[in-house]
PQR file of N, CA, C, O and H, with PARSE charges and radii, in Angstrom:
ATOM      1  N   UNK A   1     -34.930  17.350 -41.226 -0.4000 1.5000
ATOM      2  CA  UNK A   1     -34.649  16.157 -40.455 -0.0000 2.0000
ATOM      3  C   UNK A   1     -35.599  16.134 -39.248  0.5500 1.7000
ATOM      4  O   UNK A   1     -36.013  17.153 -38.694 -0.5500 1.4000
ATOM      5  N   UNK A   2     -35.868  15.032 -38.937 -0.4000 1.5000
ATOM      6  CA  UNK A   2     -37.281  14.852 -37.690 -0.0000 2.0000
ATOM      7  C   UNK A   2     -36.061  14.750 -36.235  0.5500 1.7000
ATOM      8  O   UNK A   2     -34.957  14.293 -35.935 -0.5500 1.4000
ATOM      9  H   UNK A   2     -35.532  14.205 -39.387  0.4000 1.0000
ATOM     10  N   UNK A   3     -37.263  15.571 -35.660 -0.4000 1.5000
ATOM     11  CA  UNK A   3     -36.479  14.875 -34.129 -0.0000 2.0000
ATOM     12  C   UNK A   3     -35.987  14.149 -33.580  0.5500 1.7000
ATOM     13  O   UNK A   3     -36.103  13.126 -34.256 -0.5500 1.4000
ATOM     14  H   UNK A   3     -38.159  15.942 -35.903  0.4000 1.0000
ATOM     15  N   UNK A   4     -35.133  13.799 -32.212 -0.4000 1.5000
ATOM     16  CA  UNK A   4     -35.074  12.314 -31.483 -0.0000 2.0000
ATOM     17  C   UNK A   4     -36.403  11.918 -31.294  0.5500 1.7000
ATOM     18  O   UNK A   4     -36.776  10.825 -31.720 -0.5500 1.4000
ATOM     19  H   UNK A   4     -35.039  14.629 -31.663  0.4000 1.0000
ATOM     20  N   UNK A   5     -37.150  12.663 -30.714 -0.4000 1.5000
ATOM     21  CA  UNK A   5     -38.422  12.027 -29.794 -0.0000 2.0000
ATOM     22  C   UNK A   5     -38.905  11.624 -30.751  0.5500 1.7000
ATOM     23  O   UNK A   5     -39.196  10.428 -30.756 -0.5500 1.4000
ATOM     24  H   UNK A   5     -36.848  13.551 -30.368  0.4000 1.0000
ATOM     25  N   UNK A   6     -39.231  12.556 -32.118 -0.4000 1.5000
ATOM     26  CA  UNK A   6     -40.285  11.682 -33.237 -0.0000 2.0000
ATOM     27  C   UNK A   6     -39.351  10.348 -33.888  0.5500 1.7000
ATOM     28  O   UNK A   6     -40.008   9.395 -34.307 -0.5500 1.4000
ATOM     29  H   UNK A   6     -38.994  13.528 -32.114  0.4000 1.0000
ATOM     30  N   UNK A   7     -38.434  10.303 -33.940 -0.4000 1.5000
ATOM     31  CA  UNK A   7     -37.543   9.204 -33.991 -0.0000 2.0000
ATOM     32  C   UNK A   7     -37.619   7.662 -33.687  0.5500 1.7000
ATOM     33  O   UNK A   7     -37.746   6.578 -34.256 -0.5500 1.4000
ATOM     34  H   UNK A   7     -37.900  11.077 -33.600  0.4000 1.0000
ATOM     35  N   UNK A   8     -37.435   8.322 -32.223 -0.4000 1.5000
ATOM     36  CA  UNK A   8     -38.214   7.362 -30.961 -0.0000 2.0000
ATOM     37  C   UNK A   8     -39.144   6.518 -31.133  0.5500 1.7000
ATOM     38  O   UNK A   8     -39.153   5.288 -31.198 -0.5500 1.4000
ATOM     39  H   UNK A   8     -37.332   9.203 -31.760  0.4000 1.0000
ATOM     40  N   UNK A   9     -40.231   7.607 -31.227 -0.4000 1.5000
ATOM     41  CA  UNK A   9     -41.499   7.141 -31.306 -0.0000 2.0000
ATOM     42  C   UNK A   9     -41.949   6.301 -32.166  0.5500 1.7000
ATOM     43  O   UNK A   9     -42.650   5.316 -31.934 -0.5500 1.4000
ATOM     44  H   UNK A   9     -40.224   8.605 -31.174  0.4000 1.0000
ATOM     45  N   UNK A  10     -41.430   6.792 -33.493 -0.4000 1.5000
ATOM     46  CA  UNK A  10     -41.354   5.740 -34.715 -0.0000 2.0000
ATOM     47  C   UNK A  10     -40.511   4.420 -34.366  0.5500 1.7000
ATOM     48  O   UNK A  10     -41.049   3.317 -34.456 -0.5500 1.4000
ATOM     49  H   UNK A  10     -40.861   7.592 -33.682  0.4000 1.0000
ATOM     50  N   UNK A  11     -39.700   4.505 -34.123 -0.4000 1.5000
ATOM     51  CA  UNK A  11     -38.895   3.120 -33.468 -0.0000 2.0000
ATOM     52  C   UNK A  11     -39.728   2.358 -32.932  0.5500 1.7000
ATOM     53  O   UNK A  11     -39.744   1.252 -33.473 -0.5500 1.4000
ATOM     54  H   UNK A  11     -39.263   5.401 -34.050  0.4000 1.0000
ATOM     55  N   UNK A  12     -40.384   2.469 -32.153 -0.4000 1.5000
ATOM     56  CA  UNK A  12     -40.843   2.044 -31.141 -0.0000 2.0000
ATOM     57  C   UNK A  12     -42.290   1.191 -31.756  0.5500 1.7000
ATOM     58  O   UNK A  12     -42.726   0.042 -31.690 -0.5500 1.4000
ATOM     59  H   UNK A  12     -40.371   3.367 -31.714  0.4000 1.0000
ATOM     60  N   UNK A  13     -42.583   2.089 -32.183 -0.4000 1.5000
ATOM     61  CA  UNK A  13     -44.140   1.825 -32.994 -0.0000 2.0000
ATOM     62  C   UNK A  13     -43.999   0.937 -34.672  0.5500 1.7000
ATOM     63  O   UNK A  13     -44.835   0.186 -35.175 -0.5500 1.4000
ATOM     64  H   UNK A  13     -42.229   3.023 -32.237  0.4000 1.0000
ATOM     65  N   UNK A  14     -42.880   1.288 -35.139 -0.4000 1.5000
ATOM     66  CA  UNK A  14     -42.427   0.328 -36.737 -0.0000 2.0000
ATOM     67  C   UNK A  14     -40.791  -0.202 -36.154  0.5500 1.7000
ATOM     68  O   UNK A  14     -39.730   0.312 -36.509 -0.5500 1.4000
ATOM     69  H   UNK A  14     -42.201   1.899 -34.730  0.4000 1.0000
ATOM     70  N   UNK A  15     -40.907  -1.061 -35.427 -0.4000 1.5000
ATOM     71  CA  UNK A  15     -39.777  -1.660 -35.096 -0.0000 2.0000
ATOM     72  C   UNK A  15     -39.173  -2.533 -36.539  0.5500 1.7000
ATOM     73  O   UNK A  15     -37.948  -2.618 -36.619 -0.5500 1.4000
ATOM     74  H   UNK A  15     -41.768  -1.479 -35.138  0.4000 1.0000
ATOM     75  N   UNK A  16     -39.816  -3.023 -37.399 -0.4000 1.5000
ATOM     76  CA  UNK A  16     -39.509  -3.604 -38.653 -0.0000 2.0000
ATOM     77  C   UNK A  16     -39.214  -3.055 -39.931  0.5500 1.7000
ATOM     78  O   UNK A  16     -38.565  -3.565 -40.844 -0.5500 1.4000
ATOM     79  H   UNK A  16     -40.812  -2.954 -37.334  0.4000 1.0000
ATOM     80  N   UNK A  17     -39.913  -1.674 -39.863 -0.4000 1.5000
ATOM     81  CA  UNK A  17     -40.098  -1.251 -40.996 -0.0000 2.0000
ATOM     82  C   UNK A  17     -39.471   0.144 -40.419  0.5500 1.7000
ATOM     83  O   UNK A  17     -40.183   0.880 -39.735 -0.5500 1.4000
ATOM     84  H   UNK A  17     -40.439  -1.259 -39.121  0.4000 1.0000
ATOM     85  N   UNK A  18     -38.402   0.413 -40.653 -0.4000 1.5000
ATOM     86  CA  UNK A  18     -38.115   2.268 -40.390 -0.0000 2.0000
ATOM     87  C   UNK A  18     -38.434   2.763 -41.747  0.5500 1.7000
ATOM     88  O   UNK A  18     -38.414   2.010 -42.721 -0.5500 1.4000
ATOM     89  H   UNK A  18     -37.823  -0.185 -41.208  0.4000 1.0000
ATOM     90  N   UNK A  19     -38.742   4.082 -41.827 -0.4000 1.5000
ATOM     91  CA  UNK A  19     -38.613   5.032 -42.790 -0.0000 2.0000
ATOM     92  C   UNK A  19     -37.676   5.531 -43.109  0.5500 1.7000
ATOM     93  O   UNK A  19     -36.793   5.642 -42.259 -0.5500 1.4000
ATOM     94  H   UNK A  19     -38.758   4.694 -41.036  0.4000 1.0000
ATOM     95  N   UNK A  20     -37.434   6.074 -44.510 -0.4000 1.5000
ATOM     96  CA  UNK A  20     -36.172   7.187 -44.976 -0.0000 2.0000
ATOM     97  C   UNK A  20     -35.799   7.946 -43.714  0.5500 1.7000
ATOM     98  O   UNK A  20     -34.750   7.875 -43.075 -0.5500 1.4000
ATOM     99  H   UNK A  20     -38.151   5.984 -45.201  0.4000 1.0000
ATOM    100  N   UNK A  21     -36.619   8.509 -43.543 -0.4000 1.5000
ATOM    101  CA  UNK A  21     -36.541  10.118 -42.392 -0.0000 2.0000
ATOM    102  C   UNK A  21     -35.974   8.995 -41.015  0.5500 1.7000
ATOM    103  O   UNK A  21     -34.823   9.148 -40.606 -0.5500 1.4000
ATOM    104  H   UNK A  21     -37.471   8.567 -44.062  0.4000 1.0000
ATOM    105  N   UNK A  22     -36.750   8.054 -40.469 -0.4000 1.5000
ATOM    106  CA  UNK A  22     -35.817   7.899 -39.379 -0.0000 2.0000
ATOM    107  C   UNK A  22     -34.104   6.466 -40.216  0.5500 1.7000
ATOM    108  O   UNK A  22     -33.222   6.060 -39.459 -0.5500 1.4000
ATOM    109  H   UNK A  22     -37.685   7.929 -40.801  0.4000 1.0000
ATOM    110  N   UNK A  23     -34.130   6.248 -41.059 -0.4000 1.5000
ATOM    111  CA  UNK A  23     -33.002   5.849 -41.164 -0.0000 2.0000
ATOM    112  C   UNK A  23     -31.732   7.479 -41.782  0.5500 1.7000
ATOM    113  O   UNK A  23     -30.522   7.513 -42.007 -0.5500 1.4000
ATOM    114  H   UNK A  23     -34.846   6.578 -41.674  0.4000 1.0000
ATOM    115  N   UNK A  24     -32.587   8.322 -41.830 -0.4000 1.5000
ATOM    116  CA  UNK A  24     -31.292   9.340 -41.909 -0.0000 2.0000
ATOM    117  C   UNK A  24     -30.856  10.071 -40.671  0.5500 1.7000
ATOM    118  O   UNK A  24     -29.757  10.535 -40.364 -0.5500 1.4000
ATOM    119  H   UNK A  24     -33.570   8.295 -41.648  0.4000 1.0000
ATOM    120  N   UNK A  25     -32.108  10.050 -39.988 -0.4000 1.5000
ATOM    121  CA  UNK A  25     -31.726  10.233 -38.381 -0.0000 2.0000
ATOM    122  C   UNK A  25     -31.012   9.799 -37.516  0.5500 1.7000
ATOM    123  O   UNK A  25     -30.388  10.421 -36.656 -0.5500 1.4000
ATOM    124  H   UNK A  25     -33.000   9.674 -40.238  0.4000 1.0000
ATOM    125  N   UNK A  26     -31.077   8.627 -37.720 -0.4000 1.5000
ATOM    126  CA  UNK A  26     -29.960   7.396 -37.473 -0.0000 2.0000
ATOM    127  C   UNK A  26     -28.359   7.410 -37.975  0.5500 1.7000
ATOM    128  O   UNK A  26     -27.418   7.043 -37.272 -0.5500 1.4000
ATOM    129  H   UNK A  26     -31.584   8.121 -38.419  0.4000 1.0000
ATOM    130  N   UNK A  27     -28.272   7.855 -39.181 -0.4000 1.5000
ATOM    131  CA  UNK A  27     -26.956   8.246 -39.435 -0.0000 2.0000
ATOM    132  C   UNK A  27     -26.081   9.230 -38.824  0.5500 1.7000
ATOM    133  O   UNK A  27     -24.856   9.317 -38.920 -0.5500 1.4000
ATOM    134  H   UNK A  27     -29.037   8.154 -39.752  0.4000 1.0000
ATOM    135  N   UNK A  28     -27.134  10.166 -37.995 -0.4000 1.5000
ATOM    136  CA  UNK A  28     -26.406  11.869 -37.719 -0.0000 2.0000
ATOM    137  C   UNK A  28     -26.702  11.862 -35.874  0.5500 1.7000
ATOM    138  O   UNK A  28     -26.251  12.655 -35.047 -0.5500 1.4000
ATOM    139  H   UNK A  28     -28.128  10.095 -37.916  0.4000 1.0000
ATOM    140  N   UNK A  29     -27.477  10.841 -35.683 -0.4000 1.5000
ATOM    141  CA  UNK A  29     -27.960  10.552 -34.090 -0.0000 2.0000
ATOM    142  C   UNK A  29     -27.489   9.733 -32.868  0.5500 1.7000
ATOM    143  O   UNK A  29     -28.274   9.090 -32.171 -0.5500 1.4000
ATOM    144  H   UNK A  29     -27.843  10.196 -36.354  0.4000 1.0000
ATOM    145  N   UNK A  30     -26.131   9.799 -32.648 -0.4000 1.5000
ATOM    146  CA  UNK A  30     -25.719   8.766 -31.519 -0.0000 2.0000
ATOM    147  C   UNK A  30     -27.000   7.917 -30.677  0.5500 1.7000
ATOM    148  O   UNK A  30     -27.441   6.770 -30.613 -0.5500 1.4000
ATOM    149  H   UNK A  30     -25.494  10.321 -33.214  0.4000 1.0000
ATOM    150  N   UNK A  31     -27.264   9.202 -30.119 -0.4000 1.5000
ATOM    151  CA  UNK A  31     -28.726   8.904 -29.188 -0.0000 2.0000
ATOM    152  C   UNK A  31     -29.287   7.514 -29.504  0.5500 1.7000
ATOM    153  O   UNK A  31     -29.111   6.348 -29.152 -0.5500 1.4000
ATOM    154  H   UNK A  31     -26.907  10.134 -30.172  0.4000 1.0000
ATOM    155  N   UNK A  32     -30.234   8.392 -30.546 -0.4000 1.5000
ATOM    156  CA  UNK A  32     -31.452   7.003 -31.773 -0.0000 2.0000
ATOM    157  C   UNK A  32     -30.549   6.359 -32.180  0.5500 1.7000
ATOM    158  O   UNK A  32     -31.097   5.260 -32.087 -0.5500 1.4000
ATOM    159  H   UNK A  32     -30.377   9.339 -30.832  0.4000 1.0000
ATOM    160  N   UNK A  33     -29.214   6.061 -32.712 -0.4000 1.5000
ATOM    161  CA  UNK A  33     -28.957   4.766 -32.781 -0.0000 2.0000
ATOM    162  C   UNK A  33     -28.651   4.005 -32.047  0.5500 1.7000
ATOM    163  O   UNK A  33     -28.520   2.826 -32.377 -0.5500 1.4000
ATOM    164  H   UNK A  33     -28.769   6.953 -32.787  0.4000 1.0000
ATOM    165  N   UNK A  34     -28.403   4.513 -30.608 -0.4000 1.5000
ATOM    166  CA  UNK A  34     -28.200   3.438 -29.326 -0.0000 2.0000
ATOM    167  C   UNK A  34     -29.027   2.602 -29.327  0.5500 1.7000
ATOM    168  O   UNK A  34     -28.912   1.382 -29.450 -0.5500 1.4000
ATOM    169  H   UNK A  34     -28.509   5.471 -30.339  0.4000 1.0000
ATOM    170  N   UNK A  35     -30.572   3.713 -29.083 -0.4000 1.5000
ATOM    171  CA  UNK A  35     -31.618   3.150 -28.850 -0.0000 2.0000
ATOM    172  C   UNK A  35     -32.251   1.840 -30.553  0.5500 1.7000
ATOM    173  O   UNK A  35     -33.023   0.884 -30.477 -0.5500 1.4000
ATOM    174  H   UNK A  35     -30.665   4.703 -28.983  0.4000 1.0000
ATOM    175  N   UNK A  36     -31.710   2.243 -31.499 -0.4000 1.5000
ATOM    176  CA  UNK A  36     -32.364   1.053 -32.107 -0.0000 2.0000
ATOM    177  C   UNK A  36     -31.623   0.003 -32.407  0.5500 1.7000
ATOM    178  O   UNK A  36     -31.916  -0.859 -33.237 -0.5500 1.4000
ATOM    179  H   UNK A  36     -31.082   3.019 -31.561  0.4000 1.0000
ATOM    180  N   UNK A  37     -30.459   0.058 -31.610 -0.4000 1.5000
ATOM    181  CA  UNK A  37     -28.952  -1.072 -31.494 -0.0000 2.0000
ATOM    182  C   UNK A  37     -29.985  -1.778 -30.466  0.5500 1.7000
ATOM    183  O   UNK A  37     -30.535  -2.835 -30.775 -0.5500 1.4000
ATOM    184  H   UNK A  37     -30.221   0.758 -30.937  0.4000 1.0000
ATOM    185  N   UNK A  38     -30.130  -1.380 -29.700 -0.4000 1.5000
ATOM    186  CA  UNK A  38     -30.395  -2.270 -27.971 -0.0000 2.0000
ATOM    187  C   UNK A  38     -31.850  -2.497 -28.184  0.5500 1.7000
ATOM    188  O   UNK A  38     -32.249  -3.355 -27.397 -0.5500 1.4000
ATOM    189  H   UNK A  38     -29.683  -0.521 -29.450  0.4000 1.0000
ATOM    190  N   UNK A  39     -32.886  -1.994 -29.042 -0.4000 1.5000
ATOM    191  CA  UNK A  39     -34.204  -2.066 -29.801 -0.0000 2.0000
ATOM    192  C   UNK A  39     -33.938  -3.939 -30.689  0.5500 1.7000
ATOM    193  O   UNK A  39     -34.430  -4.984 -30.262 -0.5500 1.4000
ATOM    194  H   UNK A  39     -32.562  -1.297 -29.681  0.4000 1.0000
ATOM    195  N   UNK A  40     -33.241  -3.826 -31.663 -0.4000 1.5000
ATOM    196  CA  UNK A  40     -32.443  -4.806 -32.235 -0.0000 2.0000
ATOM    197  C   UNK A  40     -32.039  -6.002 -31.699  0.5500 1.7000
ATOM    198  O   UNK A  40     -32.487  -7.095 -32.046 -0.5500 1.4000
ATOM    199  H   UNK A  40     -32.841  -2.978 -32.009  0.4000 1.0000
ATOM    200  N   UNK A  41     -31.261  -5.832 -30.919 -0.4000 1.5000
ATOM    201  CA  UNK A  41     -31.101  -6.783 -30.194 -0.0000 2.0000
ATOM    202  C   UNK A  41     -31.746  -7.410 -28.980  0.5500 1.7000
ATOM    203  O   UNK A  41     -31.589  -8.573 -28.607 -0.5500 1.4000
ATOM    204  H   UNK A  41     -30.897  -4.944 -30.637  0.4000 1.0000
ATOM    205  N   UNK A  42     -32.539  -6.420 -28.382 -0.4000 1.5000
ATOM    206  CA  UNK A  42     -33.969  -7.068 -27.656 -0.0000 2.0000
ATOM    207  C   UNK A  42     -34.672  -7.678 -28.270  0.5500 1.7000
ATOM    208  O   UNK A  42     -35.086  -8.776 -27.898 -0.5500 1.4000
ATOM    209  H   UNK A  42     -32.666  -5.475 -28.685  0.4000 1.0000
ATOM    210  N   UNK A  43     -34.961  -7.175 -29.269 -0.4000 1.5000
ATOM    211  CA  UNK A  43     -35.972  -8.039 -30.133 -0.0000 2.0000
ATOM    212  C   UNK A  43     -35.372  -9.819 -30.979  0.5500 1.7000
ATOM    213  O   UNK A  43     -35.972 -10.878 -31.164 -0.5500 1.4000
ATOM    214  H   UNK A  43     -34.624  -6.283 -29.571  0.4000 1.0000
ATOM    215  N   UNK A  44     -33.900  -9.343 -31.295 -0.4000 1.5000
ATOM    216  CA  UNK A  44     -33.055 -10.868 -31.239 -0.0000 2.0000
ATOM    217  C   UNK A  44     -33.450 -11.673 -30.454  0.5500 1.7000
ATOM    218  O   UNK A  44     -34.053 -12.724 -30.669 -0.5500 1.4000
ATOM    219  H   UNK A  44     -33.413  -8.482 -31.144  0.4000 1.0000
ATOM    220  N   UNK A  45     -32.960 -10.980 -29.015 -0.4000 1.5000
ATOM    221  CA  UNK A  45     -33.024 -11.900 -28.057 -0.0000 2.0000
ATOM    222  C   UNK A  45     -34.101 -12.737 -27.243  0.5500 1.7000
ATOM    223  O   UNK A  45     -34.122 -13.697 -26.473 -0.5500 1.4000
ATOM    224  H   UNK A  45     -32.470 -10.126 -28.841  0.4000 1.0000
ATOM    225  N   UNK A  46     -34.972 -11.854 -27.829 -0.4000 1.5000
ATOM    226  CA  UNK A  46     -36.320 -12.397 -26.723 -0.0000 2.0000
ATOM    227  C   UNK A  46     -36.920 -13.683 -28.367  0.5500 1.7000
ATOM    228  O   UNK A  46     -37.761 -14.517 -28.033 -0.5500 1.4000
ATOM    229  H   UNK A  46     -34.955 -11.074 -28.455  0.4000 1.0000
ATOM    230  N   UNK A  47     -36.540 -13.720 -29.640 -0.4000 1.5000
ATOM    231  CA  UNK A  47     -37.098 -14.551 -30.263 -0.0000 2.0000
ATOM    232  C   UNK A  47     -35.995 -15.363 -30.441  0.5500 1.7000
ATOM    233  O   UNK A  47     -35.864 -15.804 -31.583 -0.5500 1.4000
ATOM    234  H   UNK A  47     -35.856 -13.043 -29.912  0.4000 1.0000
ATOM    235  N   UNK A  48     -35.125 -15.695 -29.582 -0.4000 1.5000
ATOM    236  CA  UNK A  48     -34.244 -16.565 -29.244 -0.0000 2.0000
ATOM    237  C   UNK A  48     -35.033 -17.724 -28.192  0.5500 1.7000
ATOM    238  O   UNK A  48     -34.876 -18.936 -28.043 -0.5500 1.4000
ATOM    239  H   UNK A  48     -35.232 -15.337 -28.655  0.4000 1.0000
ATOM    240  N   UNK A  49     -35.692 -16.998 -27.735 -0.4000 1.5000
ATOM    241  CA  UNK A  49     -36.106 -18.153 -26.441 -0.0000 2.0000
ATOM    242  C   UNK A  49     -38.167 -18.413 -27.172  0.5500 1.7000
ATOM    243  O   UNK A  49     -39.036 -17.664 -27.618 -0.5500 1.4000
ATOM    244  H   UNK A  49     -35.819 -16.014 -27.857  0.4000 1.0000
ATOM    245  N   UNK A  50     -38.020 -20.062 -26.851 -0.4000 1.5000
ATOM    246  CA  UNK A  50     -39.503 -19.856 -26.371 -0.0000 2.0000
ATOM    247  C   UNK A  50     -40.256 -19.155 -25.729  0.5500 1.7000
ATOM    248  O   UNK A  50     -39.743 -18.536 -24.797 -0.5500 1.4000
ATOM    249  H   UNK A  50     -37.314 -20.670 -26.488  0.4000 1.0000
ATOM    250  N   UNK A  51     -42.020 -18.953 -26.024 -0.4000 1.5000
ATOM    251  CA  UNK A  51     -42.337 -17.625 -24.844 -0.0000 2.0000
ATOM    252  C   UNK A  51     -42.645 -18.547 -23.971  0.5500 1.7000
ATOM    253  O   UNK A  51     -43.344 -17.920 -23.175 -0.5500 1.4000
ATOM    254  H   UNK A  51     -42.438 -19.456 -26.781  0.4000 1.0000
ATOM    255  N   UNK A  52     -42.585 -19.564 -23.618 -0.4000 1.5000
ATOM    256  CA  UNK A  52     -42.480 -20.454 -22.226 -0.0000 2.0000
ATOM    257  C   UNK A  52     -41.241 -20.723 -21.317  0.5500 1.7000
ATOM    258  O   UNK A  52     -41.276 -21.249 -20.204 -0.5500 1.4000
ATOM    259  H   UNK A  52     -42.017 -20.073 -24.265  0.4000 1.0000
ATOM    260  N   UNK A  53     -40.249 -20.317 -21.918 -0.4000 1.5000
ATOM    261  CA  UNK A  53     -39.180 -19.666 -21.294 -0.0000 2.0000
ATOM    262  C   UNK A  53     -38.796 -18.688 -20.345  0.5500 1.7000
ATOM    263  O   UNK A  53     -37.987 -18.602 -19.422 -0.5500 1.4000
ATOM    264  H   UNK A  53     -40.221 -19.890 -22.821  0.4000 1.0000
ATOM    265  N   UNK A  54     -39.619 -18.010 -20.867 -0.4000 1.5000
ATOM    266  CA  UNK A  54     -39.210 -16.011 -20.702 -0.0000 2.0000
ATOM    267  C   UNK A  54     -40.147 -16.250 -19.037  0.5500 1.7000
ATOM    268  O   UNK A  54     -41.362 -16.392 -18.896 -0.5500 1.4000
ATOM    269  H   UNK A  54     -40.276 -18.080 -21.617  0.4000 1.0000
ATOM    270  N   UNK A  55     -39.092 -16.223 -17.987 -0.4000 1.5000
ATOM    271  CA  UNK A  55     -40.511 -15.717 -16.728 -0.0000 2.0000
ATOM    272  C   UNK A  55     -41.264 -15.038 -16.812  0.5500 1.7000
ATOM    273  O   UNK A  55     -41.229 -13.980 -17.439 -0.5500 1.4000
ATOM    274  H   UNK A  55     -38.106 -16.108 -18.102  0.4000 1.0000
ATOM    275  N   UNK A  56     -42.448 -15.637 -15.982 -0.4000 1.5000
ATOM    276  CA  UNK A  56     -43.915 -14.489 -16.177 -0.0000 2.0000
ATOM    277  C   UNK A  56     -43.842 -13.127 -15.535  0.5500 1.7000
ATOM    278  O   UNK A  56     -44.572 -12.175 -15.814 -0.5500 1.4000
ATOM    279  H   UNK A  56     -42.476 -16.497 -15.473  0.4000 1.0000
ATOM    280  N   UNK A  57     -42.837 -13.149 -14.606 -0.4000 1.5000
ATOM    281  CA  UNK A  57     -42.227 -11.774 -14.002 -0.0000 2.0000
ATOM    282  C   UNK A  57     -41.589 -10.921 -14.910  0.5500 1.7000
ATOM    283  O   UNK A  57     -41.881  -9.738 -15.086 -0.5500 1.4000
ATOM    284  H   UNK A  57     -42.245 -13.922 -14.379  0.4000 1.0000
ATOM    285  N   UNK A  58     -40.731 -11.539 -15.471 -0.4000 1.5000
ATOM    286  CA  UNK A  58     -39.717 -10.749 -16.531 -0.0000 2.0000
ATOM    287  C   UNK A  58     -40.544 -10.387 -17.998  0.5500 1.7000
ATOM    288  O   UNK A  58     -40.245  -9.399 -18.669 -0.5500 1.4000
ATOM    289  H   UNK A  58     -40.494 -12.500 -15.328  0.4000 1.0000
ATOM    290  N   UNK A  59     -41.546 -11.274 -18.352 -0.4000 1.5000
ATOM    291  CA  UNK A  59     -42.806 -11.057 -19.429 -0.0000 2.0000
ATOM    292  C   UNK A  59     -43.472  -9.796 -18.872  0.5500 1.7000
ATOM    293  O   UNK A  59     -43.386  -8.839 -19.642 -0.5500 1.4000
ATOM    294  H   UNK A  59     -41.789 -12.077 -17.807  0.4000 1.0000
ATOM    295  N   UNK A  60     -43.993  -9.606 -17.943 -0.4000 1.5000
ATOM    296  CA  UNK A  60     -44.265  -8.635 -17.563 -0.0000 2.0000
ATOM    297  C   UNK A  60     -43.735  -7.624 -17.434  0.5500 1.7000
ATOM    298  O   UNK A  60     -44.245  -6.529 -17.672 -0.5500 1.4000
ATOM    299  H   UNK A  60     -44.063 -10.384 -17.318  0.4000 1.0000
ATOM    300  N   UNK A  61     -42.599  -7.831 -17.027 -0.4000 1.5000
ATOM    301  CA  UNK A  61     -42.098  -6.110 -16.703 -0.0000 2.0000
ATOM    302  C   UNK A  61     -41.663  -6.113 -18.231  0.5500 1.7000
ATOM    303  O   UNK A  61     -42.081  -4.997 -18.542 -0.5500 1.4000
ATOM    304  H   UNK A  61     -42.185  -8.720 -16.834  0.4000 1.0000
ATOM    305  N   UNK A  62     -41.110  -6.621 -19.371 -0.4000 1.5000
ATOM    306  CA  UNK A  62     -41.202  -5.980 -20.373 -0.0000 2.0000
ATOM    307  C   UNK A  62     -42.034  -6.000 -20.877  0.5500 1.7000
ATOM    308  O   UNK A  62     -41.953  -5.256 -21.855 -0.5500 1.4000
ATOM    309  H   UNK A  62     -40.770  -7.528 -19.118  0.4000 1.0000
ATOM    310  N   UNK A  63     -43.207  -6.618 -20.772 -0.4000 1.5000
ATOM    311  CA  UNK A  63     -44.679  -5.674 -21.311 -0.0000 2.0000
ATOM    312  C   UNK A  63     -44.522  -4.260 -21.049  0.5500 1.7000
ATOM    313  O   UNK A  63     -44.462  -3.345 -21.871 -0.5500 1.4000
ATOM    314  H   UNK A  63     -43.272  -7.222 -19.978  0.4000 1.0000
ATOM    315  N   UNK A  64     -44.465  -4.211 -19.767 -0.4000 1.5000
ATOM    316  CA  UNK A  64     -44.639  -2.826 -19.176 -0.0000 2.0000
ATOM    317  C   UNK A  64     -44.043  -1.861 -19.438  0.5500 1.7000
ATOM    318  O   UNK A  64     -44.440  -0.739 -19.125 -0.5500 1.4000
ATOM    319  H   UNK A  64     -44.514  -4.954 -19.100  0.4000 1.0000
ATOM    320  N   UNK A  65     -42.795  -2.128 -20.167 -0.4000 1.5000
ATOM    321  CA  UNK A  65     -41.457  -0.881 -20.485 -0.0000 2.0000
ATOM    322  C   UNK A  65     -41.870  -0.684 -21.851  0.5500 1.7000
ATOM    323  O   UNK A  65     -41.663   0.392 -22.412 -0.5500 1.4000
ATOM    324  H   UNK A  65     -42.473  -3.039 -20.421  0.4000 1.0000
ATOM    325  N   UNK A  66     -42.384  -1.555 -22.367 -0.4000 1.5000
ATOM    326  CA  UNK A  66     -42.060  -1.737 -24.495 -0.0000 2.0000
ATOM    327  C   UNK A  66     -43.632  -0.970 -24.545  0.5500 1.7000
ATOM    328  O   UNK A  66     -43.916  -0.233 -25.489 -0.5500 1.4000
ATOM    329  H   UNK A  66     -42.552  -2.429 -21.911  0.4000 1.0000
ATOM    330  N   UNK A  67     -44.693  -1.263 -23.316 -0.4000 1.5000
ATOM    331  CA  UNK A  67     -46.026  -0.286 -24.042 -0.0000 2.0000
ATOM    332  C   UNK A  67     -45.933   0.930 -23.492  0.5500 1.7000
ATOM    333  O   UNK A  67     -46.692   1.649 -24.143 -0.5500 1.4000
ATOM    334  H   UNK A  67     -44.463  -1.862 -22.549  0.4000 1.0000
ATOM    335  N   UNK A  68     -45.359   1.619 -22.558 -0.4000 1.5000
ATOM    336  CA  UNK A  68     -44.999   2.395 -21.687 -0.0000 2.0000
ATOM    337  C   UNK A  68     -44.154   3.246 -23.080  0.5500 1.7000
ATOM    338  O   UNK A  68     -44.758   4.313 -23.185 -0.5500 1.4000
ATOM    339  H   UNK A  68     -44.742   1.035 -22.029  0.4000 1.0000
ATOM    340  N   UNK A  69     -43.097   3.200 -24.092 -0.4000 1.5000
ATOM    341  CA  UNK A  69     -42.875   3.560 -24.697 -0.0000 2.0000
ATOM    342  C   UNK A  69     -43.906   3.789 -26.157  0.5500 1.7000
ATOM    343  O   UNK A  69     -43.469   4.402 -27.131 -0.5500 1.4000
ATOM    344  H   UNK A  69     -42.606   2.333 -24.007  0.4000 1.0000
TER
END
């Protein structure tokens, strides 16, 4: 079984597409599945709105958190 962090990382980087290895990680991982619950639903939410919507402040700072990961 792969790590959280390699987990993570994969999350982060194949937000669409998980693998076997991190969807079994996910079964046995409170942690990683928080993180791809609230992954999930960020990603809902922000293609809920136009990107002329989203402030250029708030566009930014989640630029900054989502490449930062």
């Amino acid at each position: 079984m792969i790590s959280c962090e390699e987990a993570r990382e994969y999350l982060w980087d194949h937000l669409e597409s998980p693998v076997r290895a991190v969807a079994d990680h996910l079964q046995s991982c409170e942690t990683c599945c928080g993180e791809a619950d609230f992954l999930g639903r960020l990603v809902q939410m922000l293609a809920a709105f136009p990107d002329e919507d989203i402030p250029p402040a708030v566009r930014t700072r989640l630029e900054a958190v989502l490449s930062a990961r």
